[in-house]
C-alpha positions as CSV (number, residue, x, y, z in Angstrom):
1,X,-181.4,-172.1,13.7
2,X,-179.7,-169.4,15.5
3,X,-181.5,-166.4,16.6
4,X,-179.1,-163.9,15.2
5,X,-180.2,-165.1,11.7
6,X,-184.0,-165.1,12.4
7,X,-185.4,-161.8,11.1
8,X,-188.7,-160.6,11.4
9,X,-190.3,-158.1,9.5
10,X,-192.6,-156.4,11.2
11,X,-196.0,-155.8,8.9
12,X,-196.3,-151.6,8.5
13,X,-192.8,-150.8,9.9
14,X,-190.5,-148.2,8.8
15,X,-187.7,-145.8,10.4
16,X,-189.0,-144.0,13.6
17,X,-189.5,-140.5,14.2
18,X,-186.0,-140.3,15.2
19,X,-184.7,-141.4,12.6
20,X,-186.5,-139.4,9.6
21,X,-184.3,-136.3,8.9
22,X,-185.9,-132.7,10.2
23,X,-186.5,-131.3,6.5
24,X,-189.4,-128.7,7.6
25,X,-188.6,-125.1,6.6
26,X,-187.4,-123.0,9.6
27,X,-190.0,-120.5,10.9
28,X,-189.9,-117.6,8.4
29,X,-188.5,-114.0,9.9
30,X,-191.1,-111.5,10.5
31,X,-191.6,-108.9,8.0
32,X,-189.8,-105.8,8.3
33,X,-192.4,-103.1,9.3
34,X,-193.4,-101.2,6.1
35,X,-192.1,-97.2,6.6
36,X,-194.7,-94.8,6.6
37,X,-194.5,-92.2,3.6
38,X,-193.3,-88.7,4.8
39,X,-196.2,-86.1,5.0
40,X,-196.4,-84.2,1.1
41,X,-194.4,-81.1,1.4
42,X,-196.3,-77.7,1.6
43,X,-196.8,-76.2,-1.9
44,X,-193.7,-73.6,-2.7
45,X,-195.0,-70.4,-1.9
46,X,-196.3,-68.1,-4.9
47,X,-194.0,-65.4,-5.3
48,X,-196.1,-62.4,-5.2
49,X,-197.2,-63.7,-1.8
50,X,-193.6,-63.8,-0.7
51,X,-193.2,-60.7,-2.3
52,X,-196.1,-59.1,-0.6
53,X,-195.0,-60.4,3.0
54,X,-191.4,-58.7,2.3
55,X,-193.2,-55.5,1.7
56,X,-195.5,-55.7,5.2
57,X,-192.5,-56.2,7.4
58,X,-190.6,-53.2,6.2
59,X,-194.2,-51.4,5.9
60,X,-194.0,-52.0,10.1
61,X,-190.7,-51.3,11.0
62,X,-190.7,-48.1,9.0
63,X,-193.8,-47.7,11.4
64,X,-192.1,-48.4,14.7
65,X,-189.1,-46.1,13.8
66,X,-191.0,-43.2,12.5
67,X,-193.0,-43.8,16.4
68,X,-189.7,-43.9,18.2
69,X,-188.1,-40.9,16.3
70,X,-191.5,-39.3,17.1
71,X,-190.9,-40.4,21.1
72,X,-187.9,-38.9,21.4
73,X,-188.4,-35.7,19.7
74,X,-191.1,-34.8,21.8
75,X,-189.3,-35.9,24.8
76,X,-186.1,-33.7,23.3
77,X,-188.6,-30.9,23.0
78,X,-187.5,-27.7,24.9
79,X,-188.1,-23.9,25.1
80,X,-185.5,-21.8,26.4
81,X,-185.5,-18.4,27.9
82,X,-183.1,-15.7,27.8
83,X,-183.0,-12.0,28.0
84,X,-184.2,-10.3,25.1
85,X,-182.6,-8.7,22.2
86,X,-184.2,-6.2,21.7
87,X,-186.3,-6.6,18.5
88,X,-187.9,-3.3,17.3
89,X,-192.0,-4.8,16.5
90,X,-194.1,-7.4,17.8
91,X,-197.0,-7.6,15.2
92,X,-198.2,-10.9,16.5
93,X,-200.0,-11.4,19.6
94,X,-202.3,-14.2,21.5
95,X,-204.1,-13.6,24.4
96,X,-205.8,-15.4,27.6
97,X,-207.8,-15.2,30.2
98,X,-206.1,-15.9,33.2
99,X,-206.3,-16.2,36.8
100,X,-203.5,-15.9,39.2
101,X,-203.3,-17.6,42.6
102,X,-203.4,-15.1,45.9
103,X,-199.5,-14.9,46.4
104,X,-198.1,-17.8,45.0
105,X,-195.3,-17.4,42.6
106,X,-196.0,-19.0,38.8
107,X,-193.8,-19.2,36.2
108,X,-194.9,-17.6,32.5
109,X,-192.2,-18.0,30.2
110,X,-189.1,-18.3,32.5
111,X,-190.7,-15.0,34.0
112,X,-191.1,-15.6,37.7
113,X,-194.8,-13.3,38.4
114,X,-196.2,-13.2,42.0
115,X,-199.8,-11.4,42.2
116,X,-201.3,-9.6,45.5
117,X,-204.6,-8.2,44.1
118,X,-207.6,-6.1,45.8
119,X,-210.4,-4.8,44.3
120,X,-209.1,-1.6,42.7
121,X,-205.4,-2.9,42.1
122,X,-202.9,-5.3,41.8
123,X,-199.3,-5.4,42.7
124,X,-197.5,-7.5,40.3
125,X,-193.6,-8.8,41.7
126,X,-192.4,-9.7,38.2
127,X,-189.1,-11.5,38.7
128,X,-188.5,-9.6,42.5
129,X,-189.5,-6.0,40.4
130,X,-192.9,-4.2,41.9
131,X,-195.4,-3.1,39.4
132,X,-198.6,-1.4,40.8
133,X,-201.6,-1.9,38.4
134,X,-204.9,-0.4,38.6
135,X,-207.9,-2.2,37.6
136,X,-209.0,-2.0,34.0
137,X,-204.8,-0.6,33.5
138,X,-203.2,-2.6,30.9
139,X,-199.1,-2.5,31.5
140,X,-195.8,-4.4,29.5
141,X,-194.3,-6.5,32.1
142,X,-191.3,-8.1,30.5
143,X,-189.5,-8.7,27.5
144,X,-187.6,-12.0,27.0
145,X,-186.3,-13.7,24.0
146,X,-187.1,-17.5,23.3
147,X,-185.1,-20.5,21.1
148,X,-187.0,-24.0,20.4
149,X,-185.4,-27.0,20.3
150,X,-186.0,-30.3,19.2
151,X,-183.3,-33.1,18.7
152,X,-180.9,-30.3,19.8
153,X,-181.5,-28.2,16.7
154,X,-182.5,-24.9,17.3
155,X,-186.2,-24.7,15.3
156,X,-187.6,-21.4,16.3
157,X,-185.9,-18.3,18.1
158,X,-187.9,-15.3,18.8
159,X,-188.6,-12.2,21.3
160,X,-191.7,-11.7,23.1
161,X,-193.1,-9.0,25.7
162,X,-196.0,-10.3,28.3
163,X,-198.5,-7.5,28.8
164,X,-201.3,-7.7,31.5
165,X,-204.4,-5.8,32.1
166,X,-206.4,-6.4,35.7
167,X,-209.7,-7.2,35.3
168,X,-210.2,-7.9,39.2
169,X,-210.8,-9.7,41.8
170,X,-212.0,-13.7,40.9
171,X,-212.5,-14.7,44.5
172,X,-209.3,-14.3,46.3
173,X,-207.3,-14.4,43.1
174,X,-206.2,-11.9,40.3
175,X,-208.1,-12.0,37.0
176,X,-205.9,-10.9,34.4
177,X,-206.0,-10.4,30.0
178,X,-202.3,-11.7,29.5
179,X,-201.7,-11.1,25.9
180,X,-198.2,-12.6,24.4
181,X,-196.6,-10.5,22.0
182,X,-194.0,-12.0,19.9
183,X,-191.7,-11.1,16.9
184,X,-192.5,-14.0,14.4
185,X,-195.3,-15.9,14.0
186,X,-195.4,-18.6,15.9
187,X,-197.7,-21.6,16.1
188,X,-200.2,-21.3,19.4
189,X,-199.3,-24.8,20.6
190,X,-195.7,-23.5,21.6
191,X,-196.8,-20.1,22.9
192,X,-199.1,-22.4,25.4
193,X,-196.3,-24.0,26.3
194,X,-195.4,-20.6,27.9
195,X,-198.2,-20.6,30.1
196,X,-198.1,-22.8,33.5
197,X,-201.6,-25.4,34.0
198,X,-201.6,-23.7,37.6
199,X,-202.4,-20.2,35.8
200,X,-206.0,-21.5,34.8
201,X,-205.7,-19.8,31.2
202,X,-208.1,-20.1,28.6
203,X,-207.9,-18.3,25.3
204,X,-209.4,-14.9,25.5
């Protein structure tokens, strides 16, 4: 018998690995990452509070322009001094205590005053003019007329005569009642303003 027709069958046999067709299921894709919700939105805010909010910021800037207006007044703030014109009363009057420094000019009210006292009198060089005062001796010195200003509006304008009496000797200085006389009524912040820190005035 020829080999080619012999054919043995071999007990438990079957088609090798090789030959059994690949039907596994591919790998499966990894899952897409899940997205994470978005935060919850704040809560729409209540009108009134809105409302209220509205009403603070204008509340402070009104604020901050009422305090830079008030800035620049005061720094817009002047008193001038001219020559008087010649009102005919002065029914209201302030006075100080003052001392003025041993021969040193000051400055009272645009009115330049130097003072050389000694113990029974006082020469008084009010704006380069000599007056000789004698102690206890009350004497008008000057008469000028003053305008206020503030934003440059004129506020206040007035005439005023400065009117010593010597009291002395306070050390080597002059001791002096200055009293202001003026033609209106004026508020005694301003008429301070008249009156130089060097003078050492206090109200009398």
């Amino acid at each position: 018998m020829p080999d080619d027709d012999l054919y043995y069958e071999i007990p438990g046999g079957g088609p090798t690995a090789s030959e059994v067709p690949d039907t596994a299921a591919p790998p499966a894709a990894p899952a897409a990452p899940t997205a994470r919700p978005p935060p919850p939105s704040a809560p729409p805010e209540p009108p009134a509070r809105r409302k209220r909010n509205w009403r603070l910021t204008i509340g402070l800037a009104a604020i901050g322009a009422i305090l830079i207006i008030a800035i620049i007044a005061v720094l817009s703030f002047s008193v001038a001094i001219g020559p008087s014109t010649g009102a005919s009363a002065y029914p209201y009057t302030v006075t100080y205590d003052v001392i003025f420094p041993n021969a040193e000019p000051v400055l009272i009210g645009g009115i330049t005053i130097l003072a050389i006292p000694s113990p029974d009198s006082v020469t008084l060089s009010v704006d380069k003019v000599p007056y000789d005062i004698r102690l206890g001796e009350k004497r008008e010195i000057s008469a000028k007329h003053a305008t206020v200003t503030l934003l440059g509006f004129s506020l206040l304008s007035f005439d005023f005569t400065l009117e010593v009496e010597y009291l002395g000797l306070q050390g080597q200085d002059a001791h002096f009642n200055l009293s202001v006389h003026t033609s209106e009524q004026i508020p005694k912040f301003l008429i301070d303003r008249l009156v130089p820190a060097s003078v050492q005035a206090k109200p009398a």
